[in-house]
N, CA and C of each residue as an Amber inpcrd file, in Angstrom:
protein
   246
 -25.6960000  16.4790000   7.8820000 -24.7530000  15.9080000   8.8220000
 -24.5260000  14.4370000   8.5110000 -25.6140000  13.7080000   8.3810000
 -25.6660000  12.1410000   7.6000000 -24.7670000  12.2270000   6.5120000
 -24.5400000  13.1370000   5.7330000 -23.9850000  12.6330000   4.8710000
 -22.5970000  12.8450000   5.1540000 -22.0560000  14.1430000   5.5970000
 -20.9090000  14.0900000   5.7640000 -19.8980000  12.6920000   6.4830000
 -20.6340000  12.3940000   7.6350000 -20.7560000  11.4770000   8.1250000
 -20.3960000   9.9940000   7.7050000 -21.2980000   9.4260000   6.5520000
 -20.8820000   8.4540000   5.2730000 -20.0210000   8.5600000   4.5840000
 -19.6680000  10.1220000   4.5050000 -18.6030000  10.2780000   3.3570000
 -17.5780000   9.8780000   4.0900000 -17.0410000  10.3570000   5.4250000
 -16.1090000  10.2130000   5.9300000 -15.8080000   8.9720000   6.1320000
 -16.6570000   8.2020000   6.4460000 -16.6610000   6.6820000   7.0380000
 -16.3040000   6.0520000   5.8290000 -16.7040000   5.9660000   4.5300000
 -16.7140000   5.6030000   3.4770000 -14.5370000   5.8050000   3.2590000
 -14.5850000   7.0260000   3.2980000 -13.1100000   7.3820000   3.2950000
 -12.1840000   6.6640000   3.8580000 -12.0250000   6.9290000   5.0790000
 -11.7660000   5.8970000   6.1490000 -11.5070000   4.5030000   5.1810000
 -12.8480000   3.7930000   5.0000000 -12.6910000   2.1160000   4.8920000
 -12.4600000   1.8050000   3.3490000 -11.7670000   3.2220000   2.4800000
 -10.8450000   2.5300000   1.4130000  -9.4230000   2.7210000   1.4990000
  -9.5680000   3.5130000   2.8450000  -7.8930000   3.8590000   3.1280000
  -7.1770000   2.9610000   3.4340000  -7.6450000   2.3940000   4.6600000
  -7.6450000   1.4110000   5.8910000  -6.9560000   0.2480000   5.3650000
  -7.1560000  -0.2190000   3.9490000  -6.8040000  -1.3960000   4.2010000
  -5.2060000  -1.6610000   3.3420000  -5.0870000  -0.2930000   2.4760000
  -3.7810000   0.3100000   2.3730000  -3.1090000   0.6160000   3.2360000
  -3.4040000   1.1690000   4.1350000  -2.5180000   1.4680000   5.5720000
  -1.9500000   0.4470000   6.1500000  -3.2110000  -0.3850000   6.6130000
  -2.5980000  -1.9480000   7.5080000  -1.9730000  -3.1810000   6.0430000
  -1.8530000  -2.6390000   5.2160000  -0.8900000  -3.2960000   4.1340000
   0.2500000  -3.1100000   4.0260000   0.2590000  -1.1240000   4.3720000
   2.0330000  -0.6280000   4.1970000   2.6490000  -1.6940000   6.0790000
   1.8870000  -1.4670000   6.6090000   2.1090000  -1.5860000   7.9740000
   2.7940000  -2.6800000   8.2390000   2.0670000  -3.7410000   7.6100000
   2.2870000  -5.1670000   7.4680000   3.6190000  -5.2750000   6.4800000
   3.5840000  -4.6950000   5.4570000   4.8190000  -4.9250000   4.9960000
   6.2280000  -4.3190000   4.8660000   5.5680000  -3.2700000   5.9840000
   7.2040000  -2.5910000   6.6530000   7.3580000  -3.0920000   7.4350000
   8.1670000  -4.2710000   7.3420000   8.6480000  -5.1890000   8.6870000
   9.4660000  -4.9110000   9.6430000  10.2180000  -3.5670000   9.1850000
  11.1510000  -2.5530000  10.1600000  10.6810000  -1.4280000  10.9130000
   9.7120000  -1.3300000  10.1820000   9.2780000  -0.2470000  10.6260000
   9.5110000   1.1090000  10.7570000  10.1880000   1.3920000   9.6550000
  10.8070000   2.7670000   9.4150000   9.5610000   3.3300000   8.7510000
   8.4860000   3.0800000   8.3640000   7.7400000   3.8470000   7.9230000
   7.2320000   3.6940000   6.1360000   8.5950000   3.0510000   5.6700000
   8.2830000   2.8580000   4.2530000   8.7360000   1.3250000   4.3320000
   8.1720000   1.2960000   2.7080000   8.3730000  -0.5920000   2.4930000
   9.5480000  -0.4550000   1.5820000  10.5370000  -1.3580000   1.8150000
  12.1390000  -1.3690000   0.7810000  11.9420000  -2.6010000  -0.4160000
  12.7970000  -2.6950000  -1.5410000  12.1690000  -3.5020000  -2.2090000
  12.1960000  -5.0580000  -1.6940000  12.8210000  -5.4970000  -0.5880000
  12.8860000  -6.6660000  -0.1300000  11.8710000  -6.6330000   0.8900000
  11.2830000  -5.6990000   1.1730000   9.6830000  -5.9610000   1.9390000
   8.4400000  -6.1690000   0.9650000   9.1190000  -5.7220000  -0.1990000
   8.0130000  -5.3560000  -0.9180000   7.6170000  -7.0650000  -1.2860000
   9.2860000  -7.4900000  -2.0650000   8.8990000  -8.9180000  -2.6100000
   8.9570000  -9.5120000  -1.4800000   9.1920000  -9.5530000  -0.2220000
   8.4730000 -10.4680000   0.8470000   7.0710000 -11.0390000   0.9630000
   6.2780000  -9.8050000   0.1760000   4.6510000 -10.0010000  -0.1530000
   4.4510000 -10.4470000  -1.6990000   5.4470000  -9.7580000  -2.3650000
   4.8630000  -9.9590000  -3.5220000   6.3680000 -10.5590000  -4.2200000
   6.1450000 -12.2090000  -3.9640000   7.6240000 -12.8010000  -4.7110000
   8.2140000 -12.6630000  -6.0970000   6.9650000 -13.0460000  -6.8380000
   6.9010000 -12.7210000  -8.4760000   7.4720000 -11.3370000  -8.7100000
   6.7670000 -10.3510000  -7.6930000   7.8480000  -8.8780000  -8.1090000
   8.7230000  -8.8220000  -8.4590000   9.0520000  -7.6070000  -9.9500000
  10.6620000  -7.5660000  -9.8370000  10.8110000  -6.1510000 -10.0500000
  11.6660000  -6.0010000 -10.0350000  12.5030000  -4.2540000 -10.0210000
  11.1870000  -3.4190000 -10.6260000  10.8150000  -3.9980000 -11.6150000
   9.8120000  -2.9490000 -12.8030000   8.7820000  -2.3410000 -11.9740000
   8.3050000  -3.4960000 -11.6360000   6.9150000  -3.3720000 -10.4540000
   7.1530000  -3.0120000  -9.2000000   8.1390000  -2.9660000  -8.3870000
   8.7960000  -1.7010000  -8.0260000   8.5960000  -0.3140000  -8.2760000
   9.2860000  -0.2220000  -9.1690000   9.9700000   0.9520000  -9.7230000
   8.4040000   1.5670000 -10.0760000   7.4040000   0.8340000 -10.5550000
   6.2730000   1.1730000 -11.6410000   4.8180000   1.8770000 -10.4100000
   5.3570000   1.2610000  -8.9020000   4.8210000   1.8410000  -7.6230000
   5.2770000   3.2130000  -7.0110000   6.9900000   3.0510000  -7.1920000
   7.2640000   3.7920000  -6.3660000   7.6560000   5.0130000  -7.7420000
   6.3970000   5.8880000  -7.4050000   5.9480000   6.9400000  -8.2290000
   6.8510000   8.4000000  -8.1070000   7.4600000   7.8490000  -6.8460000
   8.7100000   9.4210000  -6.5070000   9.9900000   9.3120000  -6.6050000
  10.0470000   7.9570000  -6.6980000  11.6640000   6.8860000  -7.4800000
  12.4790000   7.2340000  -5.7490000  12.2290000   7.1690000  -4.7550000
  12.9290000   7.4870000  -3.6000000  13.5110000   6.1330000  -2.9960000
  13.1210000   5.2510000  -3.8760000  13.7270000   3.7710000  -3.6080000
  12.8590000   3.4040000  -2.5720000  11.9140000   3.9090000  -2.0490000
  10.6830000   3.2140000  -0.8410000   9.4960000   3.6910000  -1.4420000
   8.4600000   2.5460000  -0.7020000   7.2520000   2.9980000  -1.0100000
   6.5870000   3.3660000   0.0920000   6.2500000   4.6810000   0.2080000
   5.2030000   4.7310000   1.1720000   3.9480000   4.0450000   1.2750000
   2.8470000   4.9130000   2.3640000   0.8640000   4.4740000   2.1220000
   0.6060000   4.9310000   0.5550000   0.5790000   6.1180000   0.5930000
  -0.1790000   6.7270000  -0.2700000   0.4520000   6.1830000  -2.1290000
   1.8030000   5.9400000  -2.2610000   2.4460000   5.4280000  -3.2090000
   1.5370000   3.5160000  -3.5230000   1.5860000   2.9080000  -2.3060000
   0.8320000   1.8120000  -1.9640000  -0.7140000   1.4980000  -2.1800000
  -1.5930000   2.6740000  -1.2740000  -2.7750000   2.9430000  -2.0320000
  -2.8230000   3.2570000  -3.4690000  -2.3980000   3.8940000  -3.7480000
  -2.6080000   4.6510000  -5.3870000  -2.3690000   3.2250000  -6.5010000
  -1.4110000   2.6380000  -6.3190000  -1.1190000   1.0420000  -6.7630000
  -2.4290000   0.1880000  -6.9300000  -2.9910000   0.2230000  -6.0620000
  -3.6570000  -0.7200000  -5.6930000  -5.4010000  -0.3900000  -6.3250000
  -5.4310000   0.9890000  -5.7750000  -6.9120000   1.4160000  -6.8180000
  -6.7090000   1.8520000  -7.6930000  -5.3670000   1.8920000  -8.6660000
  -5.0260000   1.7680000  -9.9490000  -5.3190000   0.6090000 -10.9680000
  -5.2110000  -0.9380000 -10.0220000  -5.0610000  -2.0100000 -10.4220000
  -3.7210000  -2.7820000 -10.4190000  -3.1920000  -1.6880000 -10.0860000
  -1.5780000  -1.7760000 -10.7580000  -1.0280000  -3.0170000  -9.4850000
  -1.0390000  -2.7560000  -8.7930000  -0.7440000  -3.8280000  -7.1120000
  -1.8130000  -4.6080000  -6.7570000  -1.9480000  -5.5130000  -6.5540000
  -3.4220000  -6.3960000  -6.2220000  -3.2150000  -6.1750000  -4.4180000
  -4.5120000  -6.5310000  -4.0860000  -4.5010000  -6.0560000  -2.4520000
  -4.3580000  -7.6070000  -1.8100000  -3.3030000  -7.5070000  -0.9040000
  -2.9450000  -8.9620000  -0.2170000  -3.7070000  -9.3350000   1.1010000
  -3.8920000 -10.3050000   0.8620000  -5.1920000 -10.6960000   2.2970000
  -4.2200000 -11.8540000   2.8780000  -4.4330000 -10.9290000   4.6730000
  -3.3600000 -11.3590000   5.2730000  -4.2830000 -12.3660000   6.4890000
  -3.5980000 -13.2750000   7.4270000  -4.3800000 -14.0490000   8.1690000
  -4.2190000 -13.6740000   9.3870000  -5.4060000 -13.0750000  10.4930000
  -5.1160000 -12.9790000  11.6160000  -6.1560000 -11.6430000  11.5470000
């Protein structure tokens, strides 16, 4: 039971901080980030790095498009204040 337990929790707190990232940078709140939310966070971005995230080419990035970025290496994780 302990372990399941860790595993889950463990799960949880590499998700988490992809989630409150998409969250933060869907400033509309439709659910996905557009590429002018995207470079709102990330200015240096351009189309490539974009394009090189959004893995389903749907012109948004979701969480999971966002996570996958990020424990790829491919997106660095932004540390926000508050």
């Amino acid at each position: 039971m302990f372990k399941k337990i860790t595993a889950a929790t463990l799960a949880a707190a590499l998700v988490a901080p992809s989630f409150a990232m998409a969250e933060t940078m869907d400033t509309d709140g439709n659910g996905m980030v557009s590429m002018s939310e995207f470079q709102a966070v990330y200015p240096d971005a351009g189309a490539d790095m974009f394009s090189s995230v959004d893995t389903n080419s749907d012109g948004a990035l979701s969480e999971d498009e966002i996570a996958a970025a990020q424990e790829a290496g491919t997106l660095p994780e932004v540390t926000t204040d508050g």
